[in-house]
N, C-alpha and C positions, 0 to 999 in steps of 0.2 A: 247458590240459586241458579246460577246459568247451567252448572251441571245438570239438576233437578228437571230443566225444563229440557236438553236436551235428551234425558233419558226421557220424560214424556214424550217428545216428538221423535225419537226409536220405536217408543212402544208404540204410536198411534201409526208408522209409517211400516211396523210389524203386522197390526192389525187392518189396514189397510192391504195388504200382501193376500194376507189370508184370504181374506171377503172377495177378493180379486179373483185367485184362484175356483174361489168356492164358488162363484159364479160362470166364471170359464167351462166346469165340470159338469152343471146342469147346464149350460147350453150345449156343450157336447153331447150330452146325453140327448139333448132335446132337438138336434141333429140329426143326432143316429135315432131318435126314433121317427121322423120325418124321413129319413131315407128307406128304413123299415116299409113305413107305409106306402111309400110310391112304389117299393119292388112288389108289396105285396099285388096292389091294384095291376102294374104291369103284368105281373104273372097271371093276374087273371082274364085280364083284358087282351093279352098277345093270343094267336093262332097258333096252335099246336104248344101250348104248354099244359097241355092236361096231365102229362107224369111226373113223380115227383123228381125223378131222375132231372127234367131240364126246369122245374124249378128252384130246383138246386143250382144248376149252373148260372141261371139268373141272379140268385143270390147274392147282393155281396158281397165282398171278404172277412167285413169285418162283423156281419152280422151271423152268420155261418156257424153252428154247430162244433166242435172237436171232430163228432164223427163226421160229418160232412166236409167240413177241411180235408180230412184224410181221404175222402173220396172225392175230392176234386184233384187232390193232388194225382191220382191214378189215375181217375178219368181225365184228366191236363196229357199224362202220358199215352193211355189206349187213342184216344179221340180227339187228338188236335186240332183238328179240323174245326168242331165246334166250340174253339176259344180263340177263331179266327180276329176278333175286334178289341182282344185284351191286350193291352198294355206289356211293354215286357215286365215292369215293376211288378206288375201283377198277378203276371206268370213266375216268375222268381217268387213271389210271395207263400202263392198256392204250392208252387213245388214244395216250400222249405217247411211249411206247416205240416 
């Protein structure tokens, strides 16, 4: 009997893991799509972002394209200058994608 119930409170403290998880994931998700949207309105709303070129840079990292990645990572090297306010984490990042 005491067995029985500790395999129930395995599996119910199994199934609590889950559900935990599965919730962590839609808020992440529900995150990143909140951060989505406020680059998006910045890019529209900042002065001189009309090419796609610096709305890319606006971009950020983890919302970014493959291609885009790979063109930040080059434009990080041509034009430093304009990743003046990044983070090193951030630059190490864009470098290594």
């Amino acid at each position: 009997m005491l067995l029985l119930l500790l395999l129930l409170l395995y599996f119910l403290f199994f199934i609590l893991i889950i559900i935990n998880i599965i919730i962590i994931g839609a808020w992440k998700k529900h995150e990143r799509d909140q951060i989505e949207k406020a680059t998006k309105f910045k890019m529209m709303t900042e002065v001189g972002t009309s090419n796609a070129i610096e709305r890319v840079r606006y971009k950020a990292h983890d919302l970014r394209s493959d291609d885009e990645k790979r063109f930040v990572g080059i434009d990080l090297i041509l034009h430093p200058e304009m990743y003046v306010s990044l983070k090193l984490a951030e630059i190490e990042g864009n470098y290594h994608d």
